[in-house]
C-alpha positions in Angstrom: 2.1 -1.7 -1.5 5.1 -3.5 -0.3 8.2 -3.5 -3.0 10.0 -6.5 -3.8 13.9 -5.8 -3.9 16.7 -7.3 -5.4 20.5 -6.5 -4.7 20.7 -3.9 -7.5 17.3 -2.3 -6.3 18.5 -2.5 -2.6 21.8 -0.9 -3.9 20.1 2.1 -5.5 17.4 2.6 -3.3 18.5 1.5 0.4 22.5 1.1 0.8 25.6 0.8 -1.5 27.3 -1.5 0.4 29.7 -2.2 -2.4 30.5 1.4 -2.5 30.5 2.5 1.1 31.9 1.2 3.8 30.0 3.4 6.2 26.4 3.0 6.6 25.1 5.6 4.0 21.3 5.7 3.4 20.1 6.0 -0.4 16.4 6.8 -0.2 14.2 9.6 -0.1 11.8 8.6 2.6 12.8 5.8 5.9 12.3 1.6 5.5 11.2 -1.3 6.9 12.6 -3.8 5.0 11.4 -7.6 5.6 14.1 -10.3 5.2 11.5 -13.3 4.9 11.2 -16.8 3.5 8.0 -18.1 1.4 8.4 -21.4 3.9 8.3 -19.7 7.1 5.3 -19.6 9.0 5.8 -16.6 11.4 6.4 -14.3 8.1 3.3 -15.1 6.8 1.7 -14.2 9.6 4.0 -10.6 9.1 3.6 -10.1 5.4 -0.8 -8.8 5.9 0.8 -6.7 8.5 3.3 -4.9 6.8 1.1 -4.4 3.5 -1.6 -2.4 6.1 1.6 -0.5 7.4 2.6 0.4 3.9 -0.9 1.8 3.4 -1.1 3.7 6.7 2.0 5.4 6.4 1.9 5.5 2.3 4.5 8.9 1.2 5.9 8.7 4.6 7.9 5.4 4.6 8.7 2.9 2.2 8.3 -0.9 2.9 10.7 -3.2 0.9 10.3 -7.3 1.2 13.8 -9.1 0.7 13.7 -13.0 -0.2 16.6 -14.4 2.0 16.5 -17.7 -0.5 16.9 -15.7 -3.9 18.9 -13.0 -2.5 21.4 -15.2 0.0 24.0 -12.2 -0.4 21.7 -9.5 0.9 20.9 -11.8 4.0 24.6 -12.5 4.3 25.7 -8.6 4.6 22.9 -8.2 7.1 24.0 -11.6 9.0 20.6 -12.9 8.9 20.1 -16.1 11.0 16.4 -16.2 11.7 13.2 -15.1 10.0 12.0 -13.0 9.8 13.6 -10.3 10.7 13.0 -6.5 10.1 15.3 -4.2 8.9 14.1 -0.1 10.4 16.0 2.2 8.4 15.6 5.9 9.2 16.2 8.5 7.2 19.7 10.3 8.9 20.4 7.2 11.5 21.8 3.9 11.9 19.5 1.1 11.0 17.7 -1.2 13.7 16.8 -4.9 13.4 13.9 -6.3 14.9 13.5 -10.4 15.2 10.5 -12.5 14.9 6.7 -11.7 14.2 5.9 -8.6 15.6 2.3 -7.5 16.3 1.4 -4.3 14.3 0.9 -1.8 17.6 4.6 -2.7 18.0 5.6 -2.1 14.1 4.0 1.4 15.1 6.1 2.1 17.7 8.7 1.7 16.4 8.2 3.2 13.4 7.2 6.3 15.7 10.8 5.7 17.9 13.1 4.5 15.3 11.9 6.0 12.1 10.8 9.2 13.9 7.3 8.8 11.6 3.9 9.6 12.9 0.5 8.3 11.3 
């Protein structure tokens, strides 16, 4: 089940950007983190996706959704321009963003690449 986040969730559980300068992971297990829009089409088409990922790789990584329209600051710190776009954050690494609806063989690649997570 993907996890809504707000900036004091995303604070706790992902990156305490108003503590750290430095990119310092917070969580126990690696992200994906959706930065989406309920208006845009191509994360629509993203959101049954993710929700299969977060079943297939359930206790191995966590998938968090991010509203860019509640939560303008969160988009802001991650210079969001276009939606969506997918935040990979693994567990001792910097994090990668992804643009644009991406298939799901291609969420699994990189989750296997980036994240360093196997099925």
């Amino acid at each position: 089940m993907t996890e809504m986040l707000t900036k004091e969730t995303f604070l706790e559980k992902v990156f305490n950007f108003e503590k750290n300068k430095e990119w310092k992971f917070e969580g126990d297990l690696p992200c994906i983190i959706d930065f989406y829009a309920d208006w845009c089409g191509p994360c629509k088409m993203v959101a049954p996706i993710l929700e299969e990922l977060s079943d297939d790789y359930k206790g191995k990584v966590n998938v968090y959704k991010i509203d860019t329209e509640a939560e303008q600051e969160l988009a802001a710190a991650f210079g969001i321009r276009s939606i969506p776009s997918i935040l990979f954050v693994p567990k001792n690494a910097e994090p990668q963003m992804a643009q644009g609806a991406l298939p799901k063989h291609q969420f699994e690649q990189i989750i296997n690449d980036v994240l360093e997570v196997s099925k």
